[in-house]
Every structure is written in structure tokens, then in C-alpha cells.
VEXDREN-2710 file (C-alpha; in Angstrom, 1 decimal):
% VEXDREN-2710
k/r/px/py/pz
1/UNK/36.9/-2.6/-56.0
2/UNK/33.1/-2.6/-56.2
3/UNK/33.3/-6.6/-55.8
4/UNK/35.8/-6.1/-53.0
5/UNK/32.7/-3.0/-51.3
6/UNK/29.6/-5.7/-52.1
7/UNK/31.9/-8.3/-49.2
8/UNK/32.2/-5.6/-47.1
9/UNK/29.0/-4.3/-47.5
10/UNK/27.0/-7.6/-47.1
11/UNK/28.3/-8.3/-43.4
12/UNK/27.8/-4.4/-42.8
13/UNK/24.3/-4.9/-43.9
14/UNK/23.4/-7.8/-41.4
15/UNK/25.2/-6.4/-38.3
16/UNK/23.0/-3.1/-39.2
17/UNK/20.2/-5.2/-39.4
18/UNK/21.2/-7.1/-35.6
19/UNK/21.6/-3.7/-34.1
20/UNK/18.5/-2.6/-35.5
21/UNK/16.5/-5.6/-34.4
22/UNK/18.8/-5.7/-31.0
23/UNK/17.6/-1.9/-30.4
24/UNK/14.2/-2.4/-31.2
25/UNK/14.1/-5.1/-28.4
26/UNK/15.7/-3.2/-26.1
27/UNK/13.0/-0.3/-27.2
28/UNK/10.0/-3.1/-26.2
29/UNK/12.1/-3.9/-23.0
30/UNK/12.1/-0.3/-21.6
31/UNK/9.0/-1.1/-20.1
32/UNK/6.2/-3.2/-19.5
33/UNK/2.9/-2.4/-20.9
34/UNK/-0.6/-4.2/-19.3
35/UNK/-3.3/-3.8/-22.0
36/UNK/-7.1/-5.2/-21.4
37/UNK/-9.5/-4.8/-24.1
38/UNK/-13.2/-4.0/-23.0
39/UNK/-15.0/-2.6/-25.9
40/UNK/-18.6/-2.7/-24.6
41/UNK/-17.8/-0.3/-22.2
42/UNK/-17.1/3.3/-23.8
43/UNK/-14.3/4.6/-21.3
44/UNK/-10.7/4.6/-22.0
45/UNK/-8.6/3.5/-18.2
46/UNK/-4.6/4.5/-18.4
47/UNK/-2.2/4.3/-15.9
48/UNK/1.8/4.9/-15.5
49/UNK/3.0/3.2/-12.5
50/UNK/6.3/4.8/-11.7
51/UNK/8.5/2.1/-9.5
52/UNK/9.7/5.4/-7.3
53/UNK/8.2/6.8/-4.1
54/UNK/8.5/8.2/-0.7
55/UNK/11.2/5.4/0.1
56/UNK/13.4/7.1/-2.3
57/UNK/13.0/10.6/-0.4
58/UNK/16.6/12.1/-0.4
59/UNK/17.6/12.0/3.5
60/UNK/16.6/15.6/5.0
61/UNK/14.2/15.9/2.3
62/UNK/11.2/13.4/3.5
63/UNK/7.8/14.1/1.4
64/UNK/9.7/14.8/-1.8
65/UNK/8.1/12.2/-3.8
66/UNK/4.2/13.3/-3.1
67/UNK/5.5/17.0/-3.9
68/UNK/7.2/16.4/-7.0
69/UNK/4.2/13.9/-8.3
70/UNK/1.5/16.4/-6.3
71/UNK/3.1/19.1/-8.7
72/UNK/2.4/16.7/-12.4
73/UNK/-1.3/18.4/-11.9
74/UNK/-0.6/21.8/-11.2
75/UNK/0.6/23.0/-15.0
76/UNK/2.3/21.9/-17.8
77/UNK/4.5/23.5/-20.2
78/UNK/1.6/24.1/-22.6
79/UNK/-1.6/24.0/-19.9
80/UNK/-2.0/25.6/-16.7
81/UNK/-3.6/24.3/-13.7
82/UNK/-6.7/26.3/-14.2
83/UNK/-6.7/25.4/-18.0
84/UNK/-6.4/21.8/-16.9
85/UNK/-8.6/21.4/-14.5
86/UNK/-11.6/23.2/-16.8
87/UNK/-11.2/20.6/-20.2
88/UNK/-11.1/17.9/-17.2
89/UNK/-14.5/19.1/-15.9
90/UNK/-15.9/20.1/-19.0
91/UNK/-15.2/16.1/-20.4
92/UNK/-16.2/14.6/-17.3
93/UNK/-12.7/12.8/-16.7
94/UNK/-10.2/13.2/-14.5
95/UNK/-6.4/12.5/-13.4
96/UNK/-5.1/11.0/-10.3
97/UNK/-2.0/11.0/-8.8
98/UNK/-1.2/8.6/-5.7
99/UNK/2.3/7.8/-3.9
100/UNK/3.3/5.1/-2.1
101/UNK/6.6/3.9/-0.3
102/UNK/7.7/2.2/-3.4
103/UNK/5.9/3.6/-6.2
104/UNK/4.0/6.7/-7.4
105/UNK/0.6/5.8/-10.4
106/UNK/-0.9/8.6/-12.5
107/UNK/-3.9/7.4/-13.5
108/UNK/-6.4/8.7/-16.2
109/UNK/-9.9/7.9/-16.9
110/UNK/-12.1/9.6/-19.6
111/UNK/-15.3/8.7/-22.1
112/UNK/-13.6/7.0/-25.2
113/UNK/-16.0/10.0/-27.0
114/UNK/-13.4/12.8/-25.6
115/UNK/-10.4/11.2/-26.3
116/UNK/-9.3/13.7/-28.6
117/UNK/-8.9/16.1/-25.9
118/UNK/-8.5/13.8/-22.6
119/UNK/-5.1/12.2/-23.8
120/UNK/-3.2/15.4/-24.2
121/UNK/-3.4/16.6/-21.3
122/UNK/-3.3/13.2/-19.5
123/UNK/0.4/12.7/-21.8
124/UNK/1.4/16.4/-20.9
125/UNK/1.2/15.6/-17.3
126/UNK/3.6/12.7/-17.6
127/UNK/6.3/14.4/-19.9
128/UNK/6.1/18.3/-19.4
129/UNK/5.1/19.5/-16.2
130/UNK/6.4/22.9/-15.7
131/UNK/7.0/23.3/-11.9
132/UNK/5.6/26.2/-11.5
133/UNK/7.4/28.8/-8.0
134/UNK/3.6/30.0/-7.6
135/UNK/2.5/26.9/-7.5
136/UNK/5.5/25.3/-5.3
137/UNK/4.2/27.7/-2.7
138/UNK/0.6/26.5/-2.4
139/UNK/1.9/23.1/-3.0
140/UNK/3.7/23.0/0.5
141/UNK/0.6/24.6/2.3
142/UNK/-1.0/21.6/0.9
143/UNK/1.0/19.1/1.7
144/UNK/1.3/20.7/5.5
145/UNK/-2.3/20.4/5.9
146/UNK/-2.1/17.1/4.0
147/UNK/-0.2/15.8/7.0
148/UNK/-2.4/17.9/9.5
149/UNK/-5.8/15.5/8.1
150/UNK/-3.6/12.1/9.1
151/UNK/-3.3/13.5/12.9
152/UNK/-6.5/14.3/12.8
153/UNK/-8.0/11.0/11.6
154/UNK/-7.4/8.5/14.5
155/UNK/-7.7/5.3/12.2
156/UNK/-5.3/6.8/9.7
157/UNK/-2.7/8.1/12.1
158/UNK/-2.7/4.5/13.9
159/UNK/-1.7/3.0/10.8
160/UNK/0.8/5.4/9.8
161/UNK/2.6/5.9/13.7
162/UNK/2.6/1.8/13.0
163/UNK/4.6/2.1/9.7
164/UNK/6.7/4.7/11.4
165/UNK/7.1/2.8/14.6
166/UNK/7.9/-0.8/12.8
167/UNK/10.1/1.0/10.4
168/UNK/12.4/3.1/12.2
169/UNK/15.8/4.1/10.3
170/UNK/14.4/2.3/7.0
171/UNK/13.4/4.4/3.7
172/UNK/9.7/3.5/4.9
173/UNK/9.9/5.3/8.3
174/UNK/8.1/8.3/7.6
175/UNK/4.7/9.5/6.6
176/UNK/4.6/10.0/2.4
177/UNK/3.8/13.4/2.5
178/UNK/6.8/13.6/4.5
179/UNK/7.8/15.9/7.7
180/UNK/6.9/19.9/7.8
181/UNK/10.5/20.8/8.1
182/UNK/11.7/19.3/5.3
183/UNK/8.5/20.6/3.1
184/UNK/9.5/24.0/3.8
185/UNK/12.8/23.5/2.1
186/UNK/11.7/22.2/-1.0
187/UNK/12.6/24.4/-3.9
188/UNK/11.8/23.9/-7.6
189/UNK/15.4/22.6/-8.1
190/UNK/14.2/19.4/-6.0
191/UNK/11.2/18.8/-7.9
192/UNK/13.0/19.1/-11.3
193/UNK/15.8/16.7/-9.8
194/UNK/13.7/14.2/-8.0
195/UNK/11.6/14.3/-11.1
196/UNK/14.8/13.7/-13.8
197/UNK/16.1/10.8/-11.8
198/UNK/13.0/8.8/-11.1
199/UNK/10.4/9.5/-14.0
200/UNK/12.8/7.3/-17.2
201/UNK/10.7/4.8/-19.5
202/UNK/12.7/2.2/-18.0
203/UNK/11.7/2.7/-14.4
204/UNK/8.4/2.5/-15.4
205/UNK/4.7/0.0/-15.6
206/UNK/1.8/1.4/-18.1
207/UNK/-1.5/-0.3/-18.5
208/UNK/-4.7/0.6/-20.8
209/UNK/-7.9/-0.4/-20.4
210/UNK/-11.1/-0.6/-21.7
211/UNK/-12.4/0.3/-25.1
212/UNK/-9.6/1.3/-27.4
213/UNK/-7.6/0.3/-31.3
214/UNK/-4.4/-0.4/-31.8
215/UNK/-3.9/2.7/-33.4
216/UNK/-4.3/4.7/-29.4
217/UNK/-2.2/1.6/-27.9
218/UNK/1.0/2.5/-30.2
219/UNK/0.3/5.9/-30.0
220/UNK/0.2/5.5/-26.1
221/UNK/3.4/3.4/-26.0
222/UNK/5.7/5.6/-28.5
223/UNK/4.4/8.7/-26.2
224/UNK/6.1/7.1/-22.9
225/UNK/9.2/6.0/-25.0
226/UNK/9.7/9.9/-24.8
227/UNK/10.7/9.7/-21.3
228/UNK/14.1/9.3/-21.1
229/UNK/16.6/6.1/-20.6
230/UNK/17.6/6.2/-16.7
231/UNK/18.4/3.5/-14.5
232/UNK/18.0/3.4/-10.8
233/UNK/20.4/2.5/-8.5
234/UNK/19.4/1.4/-4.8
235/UNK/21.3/0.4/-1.4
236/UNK/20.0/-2.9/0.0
237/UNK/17.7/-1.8/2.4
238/UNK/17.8/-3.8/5.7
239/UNK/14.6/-4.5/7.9
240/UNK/15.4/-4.8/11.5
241/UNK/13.2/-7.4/12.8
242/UNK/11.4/-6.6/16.5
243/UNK/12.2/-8.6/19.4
244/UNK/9.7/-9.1/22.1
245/UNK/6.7/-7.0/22.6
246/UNK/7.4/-3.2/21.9
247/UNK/4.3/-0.4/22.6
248/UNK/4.3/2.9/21.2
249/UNK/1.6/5.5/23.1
250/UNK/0.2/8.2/21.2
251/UNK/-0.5/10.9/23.0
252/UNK/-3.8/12.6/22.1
253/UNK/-6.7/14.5/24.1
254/UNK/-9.8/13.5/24.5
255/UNK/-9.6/9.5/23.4
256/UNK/-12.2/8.0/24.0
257/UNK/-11.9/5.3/21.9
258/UNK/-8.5/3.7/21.9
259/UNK/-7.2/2.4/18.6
260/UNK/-5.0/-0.5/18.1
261/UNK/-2.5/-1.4/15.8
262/UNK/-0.1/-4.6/16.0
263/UNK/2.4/-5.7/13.9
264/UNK/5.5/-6.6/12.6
265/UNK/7.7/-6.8/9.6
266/UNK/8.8/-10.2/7.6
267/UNK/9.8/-11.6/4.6
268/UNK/7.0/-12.0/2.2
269/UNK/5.9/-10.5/-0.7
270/UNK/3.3/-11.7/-3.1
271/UNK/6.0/-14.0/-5.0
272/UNK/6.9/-16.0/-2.2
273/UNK/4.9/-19.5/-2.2
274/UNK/3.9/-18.6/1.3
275/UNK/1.9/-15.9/0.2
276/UNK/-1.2/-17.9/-0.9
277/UNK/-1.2/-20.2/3.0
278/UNK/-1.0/-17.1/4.8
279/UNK/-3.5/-14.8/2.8
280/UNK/-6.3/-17.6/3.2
281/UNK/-5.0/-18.0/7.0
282/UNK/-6.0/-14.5/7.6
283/UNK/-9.2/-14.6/6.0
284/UNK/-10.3/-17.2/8.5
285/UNK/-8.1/-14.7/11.3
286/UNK/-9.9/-11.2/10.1
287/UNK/-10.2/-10.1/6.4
288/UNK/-11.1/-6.3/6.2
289/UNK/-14.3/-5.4/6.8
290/UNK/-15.6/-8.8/7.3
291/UNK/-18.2/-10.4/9.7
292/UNK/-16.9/-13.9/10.0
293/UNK/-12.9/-13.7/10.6
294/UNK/-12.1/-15.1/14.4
295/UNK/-10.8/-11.5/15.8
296/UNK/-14.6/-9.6/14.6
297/UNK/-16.5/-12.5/16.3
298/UNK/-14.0/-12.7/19.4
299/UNK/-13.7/-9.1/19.7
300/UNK/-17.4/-7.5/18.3
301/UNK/-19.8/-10.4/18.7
302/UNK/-18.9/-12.3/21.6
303/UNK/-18.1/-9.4/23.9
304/UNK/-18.8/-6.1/21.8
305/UNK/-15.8/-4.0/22.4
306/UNK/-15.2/-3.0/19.3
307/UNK/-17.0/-2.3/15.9
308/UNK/-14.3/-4.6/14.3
309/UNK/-11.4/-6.3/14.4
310/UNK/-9.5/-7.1/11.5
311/UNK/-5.9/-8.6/10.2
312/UNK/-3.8/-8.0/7.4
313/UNK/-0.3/-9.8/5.8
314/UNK/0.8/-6.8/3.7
315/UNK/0.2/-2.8/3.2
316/UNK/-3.7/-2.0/3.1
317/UNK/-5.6/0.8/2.0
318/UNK/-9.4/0.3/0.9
319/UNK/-10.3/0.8/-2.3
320/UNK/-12.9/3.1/-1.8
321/UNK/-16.6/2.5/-0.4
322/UNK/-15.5/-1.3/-1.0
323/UNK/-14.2/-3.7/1.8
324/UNK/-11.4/-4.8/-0.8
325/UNK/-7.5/-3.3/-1.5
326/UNK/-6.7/-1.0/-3.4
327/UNK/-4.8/-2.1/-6.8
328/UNK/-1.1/-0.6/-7.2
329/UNK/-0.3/-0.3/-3.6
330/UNK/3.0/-2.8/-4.0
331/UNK/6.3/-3.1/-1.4
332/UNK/9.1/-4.5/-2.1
333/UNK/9.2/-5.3/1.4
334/UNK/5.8/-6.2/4.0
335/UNK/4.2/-6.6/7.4
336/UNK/1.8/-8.1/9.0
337/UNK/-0.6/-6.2/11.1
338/UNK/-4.2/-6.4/12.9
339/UNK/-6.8/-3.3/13.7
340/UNK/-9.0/-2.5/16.2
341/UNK/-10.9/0.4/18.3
342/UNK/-12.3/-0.2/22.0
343/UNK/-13.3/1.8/24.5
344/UNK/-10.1/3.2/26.1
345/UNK/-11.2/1.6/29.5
346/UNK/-10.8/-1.8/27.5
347/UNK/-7.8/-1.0/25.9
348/UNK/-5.3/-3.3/27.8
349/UNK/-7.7/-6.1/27.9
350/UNK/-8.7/-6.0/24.2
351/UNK/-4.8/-5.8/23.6
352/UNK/-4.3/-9.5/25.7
353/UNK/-7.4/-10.6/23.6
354/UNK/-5.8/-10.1/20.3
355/UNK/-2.9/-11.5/20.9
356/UNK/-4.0/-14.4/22.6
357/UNK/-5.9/-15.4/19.3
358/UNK/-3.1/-14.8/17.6
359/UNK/-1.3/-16.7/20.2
360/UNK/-4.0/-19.5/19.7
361/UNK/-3.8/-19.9/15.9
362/UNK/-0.1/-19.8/15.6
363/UNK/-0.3/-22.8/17.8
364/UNK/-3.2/-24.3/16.7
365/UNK/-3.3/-24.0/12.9
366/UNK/-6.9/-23.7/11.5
367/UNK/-9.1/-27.1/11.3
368/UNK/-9.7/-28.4/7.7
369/UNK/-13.7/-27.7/8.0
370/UNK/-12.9/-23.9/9.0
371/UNK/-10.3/-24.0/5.9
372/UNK/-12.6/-25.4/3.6
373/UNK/-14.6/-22.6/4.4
374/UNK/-12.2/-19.8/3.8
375/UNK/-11.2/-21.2/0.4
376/UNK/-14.7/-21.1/-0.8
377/UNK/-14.9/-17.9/0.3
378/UNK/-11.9/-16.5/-1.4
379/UNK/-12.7/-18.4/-4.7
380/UNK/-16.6/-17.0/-4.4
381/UNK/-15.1/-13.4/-3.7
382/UNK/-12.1/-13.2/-6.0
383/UNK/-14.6/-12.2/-9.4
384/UNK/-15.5/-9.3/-7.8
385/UNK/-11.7/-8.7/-7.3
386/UNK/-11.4/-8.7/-10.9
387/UNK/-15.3/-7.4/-12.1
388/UNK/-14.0/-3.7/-13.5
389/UNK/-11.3/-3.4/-16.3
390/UNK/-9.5/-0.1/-14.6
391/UNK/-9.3/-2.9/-11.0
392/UNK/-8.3/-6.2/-13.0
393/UNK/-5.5/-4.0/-15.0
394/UNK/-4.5/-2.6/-11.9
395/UNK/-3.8/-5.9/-10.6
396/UNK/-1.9/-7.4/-13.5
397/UNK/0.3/-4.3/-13.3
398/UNK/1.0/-5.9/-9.5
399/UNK/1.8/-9.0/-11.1
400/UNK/4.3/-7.1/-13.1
401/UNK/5.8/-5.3/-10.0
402/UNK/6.0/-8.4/-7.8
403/UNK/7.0/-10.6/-10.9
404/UNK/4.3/-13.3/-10.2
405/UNK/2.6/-13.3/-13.6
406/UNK/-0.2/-15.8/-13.8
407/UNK/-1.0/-14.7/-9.9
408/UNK/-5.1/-13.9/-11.1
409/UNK/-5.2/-16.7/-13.8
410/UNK/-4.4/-19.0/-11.6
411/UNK/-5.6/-17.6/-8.2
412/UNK/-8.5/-20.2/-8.1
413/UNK/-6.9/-23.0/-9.0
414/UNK/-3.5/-22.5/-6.5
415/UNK/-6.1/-21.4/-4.0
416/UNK/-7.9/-25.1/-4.2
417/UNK/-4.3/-26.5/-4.0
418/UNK/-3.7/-24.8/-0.2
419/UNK/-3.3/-27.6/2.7
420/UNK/-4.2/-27.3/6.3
421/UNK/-0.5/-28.2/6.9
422/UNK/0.6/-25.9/4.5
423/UNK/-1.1/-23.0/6.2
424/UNK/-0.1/-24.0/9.7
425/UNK/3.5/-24.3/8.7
426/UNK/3.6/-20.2/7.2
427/UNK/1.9/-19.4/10.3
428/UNK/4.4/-20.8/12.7
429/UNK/7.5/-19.6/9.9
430/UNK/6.4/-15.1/9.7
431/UNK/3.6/-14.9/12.8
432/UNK/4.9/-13.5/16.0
433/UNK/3.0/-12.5/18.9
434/UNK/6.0/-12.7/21.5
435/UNK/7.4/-10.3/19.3
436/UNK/5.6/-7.9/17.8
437/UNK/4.5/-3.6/17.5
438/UNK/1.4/-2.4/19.4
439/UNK/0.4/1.2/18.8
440/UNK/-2.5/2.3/20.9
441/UNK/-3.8/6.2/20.2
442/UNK/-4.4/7.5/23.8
443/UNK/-5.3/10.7/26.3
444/UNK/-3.2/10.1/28.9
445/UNK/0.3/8.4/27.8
446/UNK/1.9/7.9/31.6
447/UNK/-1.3/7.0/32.9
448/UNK/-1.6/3.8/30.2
449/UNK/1.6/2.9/30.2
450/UNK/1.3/2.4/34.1
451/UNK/-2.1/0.0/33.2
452/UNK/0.7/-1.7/30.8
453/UNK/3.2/-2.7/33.6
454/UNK/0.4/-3.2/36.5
455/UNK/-0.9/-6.4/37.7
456/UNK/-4.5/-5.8/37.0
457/UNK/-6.3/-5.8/34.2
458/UNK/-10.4/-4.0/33.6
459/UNK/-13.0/-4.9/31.3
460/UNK/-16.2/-3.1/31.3
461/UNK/-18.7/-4.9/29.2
462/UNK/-21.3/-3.2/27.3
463/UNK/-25.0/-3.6/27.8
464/UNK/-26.7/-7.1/26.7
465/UNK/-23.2/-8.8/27.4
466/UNK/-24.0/-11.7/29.5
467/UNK/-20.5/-11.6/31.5
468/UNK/-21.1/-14.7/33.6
469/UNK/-20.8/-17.3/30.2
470/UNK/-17.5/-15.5/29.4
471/UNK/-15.9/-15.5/32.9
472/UNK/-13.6/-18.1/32.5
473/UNK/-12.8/-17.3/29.7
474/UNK/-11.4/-13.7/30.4
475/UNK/-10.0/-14.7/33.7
476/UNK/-7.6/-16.5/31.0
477/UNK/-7.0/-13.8/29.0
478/UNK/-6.4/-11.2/32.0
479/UNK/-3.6/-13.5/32.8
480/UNK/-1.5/-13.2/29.9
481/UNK/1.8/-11.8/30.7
482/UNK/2.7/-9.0/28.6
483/UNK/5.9/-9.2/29.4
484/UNK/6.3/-5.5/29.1
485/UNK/9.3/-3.3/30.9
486/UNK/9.2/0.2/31.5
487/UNK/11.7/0.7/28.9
488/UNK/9.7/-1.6/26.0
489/UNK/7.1/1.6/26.0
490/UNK/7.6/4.6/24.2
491/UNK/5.1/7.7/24.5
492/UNK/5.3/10.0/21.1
493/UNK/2.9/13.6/21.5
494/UNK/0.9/14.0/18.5
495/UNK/1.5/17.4/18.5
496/UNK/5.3/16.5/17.9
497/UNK/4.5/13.9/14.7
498/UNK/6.1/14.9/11.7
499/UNK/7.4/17.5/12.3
END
């Protein structure tokens, strides 16, 4: 009999042994976890990208994302908001929360000397908030006025009426802190559910950085193995693609300064080989905040209509007081898109003007002396990309959304590889100017929309422009058909946005 139990048992012992190793896998696989090591600087960077956000708002229920991850700060089952906020003052660190379309980071920063009473609370954010009703109801007032600051900020709402515009009827048509309506009928019961479905360890991205042991990484990883198994299912979310030229008007009083946003939706992320071509094409077009790209010295130094003029081939938001992206901003799906702000009396032309160079490149392609210039510039520029250890972990947890791993290692070297061909080929294959978004911010809708579909079009050059040298020139750009019907224009009241 015992013979007979030492067979049995031996086979038992190994399949135990496989299961336990098999789990253990499945345990590592839950999620990913970006660590970089930077001891000679005392402060201790963490962040939990959740792969959830405003594009998973329940329909009727637009802005529950930034509520539900607005509310991670405002108490805990063991800390409340005024306790919280104190030990974060009091240790000079702090806790960020941020929500996109596609995901939603809490990030953490703190001396490595407080530690011991930083990571508690920044853990206790992530697995216990408590949801608090009196803190539901100045949540909403928040996020009301939240939404109240985009309409007031004419760059911000340009972008975001853009996004809305380009977007319509997909999970990224409306603003991320959603629409009043729906705030108003948010009730704990959403935030709990929202919060249950979307905050599991395996629909998740963590990185650490800076100085820390082992000891805090496995501490850190067993602490977000405490969020529970969940897996997300999606629909396949279809972007409809724009034909022709389509204008939205945004109606508000007292523009004097008209600002412009083009673009359009397309195919590319980060992990197709396109990517690379078309990011160094728009460098030499109009990288942010930049004083070389063709639409600043078209637009700004050649004529002075605007105080920039910039393009962009996915989702931007600056990082800060610096001209470069912000890390952990991904989408699973992009646009391209260009910025500008004339005078509203040179509103139509400067719109002809963009899209002629557009127009131009597309055509054109970029020379090889212009794209040996842009790649030096990108390869000069990319260390400072990568200079922090909070900004270069950031990125690698990118790499880990977009599944492009190696993307910064070898960013230099891939950028080297880029051909003139190559670049004019992904220019021609995702860059439309015959069919593409235009959202101007303006004081009169009807009376722009009639400039739009009139023959004639004004350009009132400012002081020390010497008009006669760019006649010709304009006289060409004036030209261009628009190819605009009344219909192709739509006029939205800013007093009626998100609502």
C-alpha cells in the first residue's frame, strides 16, 4: 500500500510543482513592471498606469473615469483627505492623478528619506479609496468647473472641440471630464463600479524609479498583486475617416484672435514602421514650440500672423514649462493635427496658408539636405527626452502600452536609418489636406462662415511686413479653393459645449 501511495504520490508531487511554477508565472504576467535604478539621486518616482479612461465612460455617463480616479485622493479607508493632504505637505511629496482617453496614471514622488510614510499613503490610494457621499458632492462642483476652465482657455478648448469634432460617435468624442449632465448623476455606486471593473492587476503598467533596493521593488510589486484578477472586455471601436474639407465654428464673444486647429484621424500608432518617417517629417513641418519647422517660418517669420505655428502626428499635451510631450499620454488609436492663432481678420487666409504647405509637402516630400537636418536634430534633442528618471520611465511604460520595446534604445540608431523616400512615401500614405477637420474659435459664427463660402479672401499684414516681396506669393495662396459648401460648416455655441 505505501509502495502503491509513493507512485501516486511522486507524479502528484510534480504536477503540484507545474501548477505552482505555472501560477507563479501567471502571478509575474499579471502585469508589467518598468523599474530604473538611479541611486545618486535621493527621490523615489512610482507610477500605476491603469490601461482604462474616459473612452471606457459608460454611454450617458461621460466623465466617469476623471470622477472615479479624481476621487483616489479624496480619502481612503484609513486616511482622509485632510489627513492626506497634511503628511503630503509635511514630507514635501505629492500624488498625481491624470486621465486620458485610454488610460488613467497615479503617479507618486517623495524624498527616499520619507519613505516610511510616503508609500502608505501612495499604496492606500490605489487599493482602498473610500468614496466618500461628502466628498462625491464637491467632487462634481469640481469637475463642473473643471470643464468651465477648458471654455475658458481658447488654446485648450480648440484642441478639445477638435478631438470632439474628429471623433464624433467614437469612445473619444467627448471632453474627459465629461458633460455637466451626466456629472450630476453620478452617485457613489458608479464610482465603486467603474472602479471594480477597471482598477485589476492585470489591466495594469507600474514603474519605479530612482533610488530604491530590492527589498521596496518586491514590496511595491506584492502590494499591486492585491488588486484583484479582472479582464477587460472591449467592442472594436471604428474611426470614421473624414472626407473632404469639414469646418466646425466656435462660437465665442469677443475673439480677437482666431485659433486654428486642423486635423484628421489615421492609422498609426507608435508601433507602426511608419511612425519614425512621419515623426521626423513633422519636425521639419512644425515640432511644438519650435522656431525652425516650415509652418512657424511661413506663418510667424515671413509674414507675422501668428506667434506660432506648429504640427503634430499623435495626441499632445506639453509636459510642463518644456516644449516636449508629456510621458503616459498613449491611444490606441491617433490623429494628426496642426495649431495656430491669427488675428481673426487673417483667419481664412492663414487657413489657405496652412494647408497649402501641407498641400506642398505631401507633394513635394522634404529634400535630403533639409532631412539631414531634422535627423540631427532629433538625435541632438532626444537625451533631453530621456535626462530625468521619473520622464525616461514614463516613456518605457509607453513602450509597454504601444508594445514597441527597444523604441528609446534604439531611437538614434532607427532615426539614422530614415530615407527621404521613406518619408515622402508615409506622407503621401496618412496626410490629407483635401480631407481634413478645421476648427476655428470665433465671435461671429454666420458672419465667418459667409468669409468661408465667398470669393474673396483679406490679409492685413502687420507692421514691418514688406507686402510687396510676398505679393505673388499670396496672390497664390488666396486662390486656393476651399472647396467648402454651406453644409461642410457647422457652427457649435460655446455656451452649449458639454453640456
Amino acid at each position: 500500500m505505501r509502495k502503491n501511495l509513493m507512485k501516486i504520490g511522486f507524479p502528484l508531487v510534480l504536477i503540484f510543482l507545474f501548477c505552482a511554477n505555472l501560477s507563479l508565472l501567471n502571478a509575474q504576467r499579471d502585469f508589467s513592471l518598468i523599474e530604473l535604478k538611479k541611486p545618486e539621486i535621493p527621490v523615489v518616482y512610482f507610477k500605476v498606469m491603469i490601461k482604462s479612461g474616459s473612452a471606457d465612460d459608460p454611454k450617458g455617463k461621460e466623465g466617469l473615469a476623471y470622477f472615479t480616479a479624481n476621487l483616489l485622493k479624496r480619502g481612503t479607508i484609513s486616511f482622509s483627505r485632510d489627513s492626506l493632504d497634511q503628511t503630503l505637505d509635511f514630507i514635501s511629496a505629492n500624488i498625481d492623478i491624470n486621465v486620458q482617453k485610454d488610460v488613467i496614471c497615479i503617479s507618486g514622488t517623495t524624498l527616499k528619506e520619507n519613505l516610511d510614510k510616503f508609500y502608505p499613503l501612495f499604496m492606500e490610494v490605489i487599493l482602498n479609496p473610500n468614496f466618500s457621499e461628502e466628498e462625491i458632492g464637491k467632487m462634481k462642483k469640481d469637475q463642473v468647473g473643471a470643464i468651465e476652465r477648458v471654455k475658458q482657455n481658447d488654446a485648450e478648448l480648440s484642441l478639445e472641440c477638435l478631438n470632439n469634432f474628429i471623433y464624433q460617435g467614437h469612445p473619444y468624442g467627448h471632453l474627459t471630464e465629461g458633460r455637466v449632465s451626466a456629472i450630476n448623476s453620478f452617485t457613489r455606486e458608479d464610482a465603486v463600479n467603474f472602479y471594480n471593473a477597471h482598477f485589476s492587476k492585470n489591466n495594469i503598467i507600474a514603474g519605479i524609479a530612482g533610488d530604491f533596493d530590492e527589498k521596496l521593488l518586491e514590496r511595491f510589486r506584492n502590494d499591486l498583486n492585491k488588486l484583484k484578477d479582472g479582464v477587460i472586455i472591449r467592442q472594436k471601436r471604428e474611426v470614421h475617416s473624414i472626407v473632404g474639407r469639414k469646418v466646425l465654428l466656435v462660437e465665442k464673444e469677443g475673439r480677437e484672435q482666431a485659433q486654428l486647429r486642423f486635423g484628421h484621424p489615421y492609422d498609426l500608432t507608435r508601433k507602426e514602421k511608419d511612425f519614425l518617417p512621419l515623426l521626423v517629417l513633422n519636425t521639419y513641418l512644425g515640432k511644438h514650440r519650435e522656431s525652425f519647422g516650415r509652418l512657424y517660418r511661413t506663418v510667424r517669420e515671413k509674414r507675422g500672423l501668428s506667434y506660432g505655428a506648429y504640427s503634430y502626428v499623435e495626441h499632445f499635451e506639453q509636459a510642463g514649462w518644456s516644449n516636449m510631450q508629456k510621458a503616459n499620454i498613449p491611444r490606441g488609436e491617433q490623429y494628426f493635427s496642426m495649431w495656430t492663432y491669427p488675428k481673426a481678420v487673417n483667419g481664412k487666409f492663414t487657413i489657405k496658408l496652412v494647408l497649402s504647405e501641407l498641400s506642398n509637402l505631401v507633394t513635394n516630400g522634404i529634400s535630403q539636405k533639409d532631412l539631414d537636418r531634422v535627423k540631427n536634430f532629433e538625435k541632438n534633442h532626444f537625451p533631453f527626452e530621456i535626462e530625468t528618471p521619473q520622464r525616461k520611465s514614463g516613456l518605457m511604460m509607453d513602450e509597454e502600452f504601444y508594445g514597441t520595446k527597444g523604441f528609446l534604445e534604439n531611437f538614434e540608431k532607427n532615426i539614422d536609418k530614415i530615407t527621404a523616400d521613406e518619408i515622402n512615401s508615409s506622407a503621401k500614405k496618412y496626410l490629407s489636406p483635401d480631407n481634413i477637420a478645421i476648427v476655428c474659435i470665433v465671435s461671429d459664427g454666420e458672419k465667418f462662415k459667409e468669409e468661408l463660402l465667398s470669393e474673396k479672401t483679406e490679409i492685413e499684414y502687420p507692421s514691418g511686413t514688406d507686402a510687396l516681396v510676398l505679393k505673388k506669393e499670396d496672390e497664390e495662396v488666396k486662390g486656393l479653393d476651399l472647396k467648402l459648401k454651406p453644409e461642410d460648416i457647422q457652427i457649435w455655441k460655446v455656451s452649449e459645449l458639454f453640456r
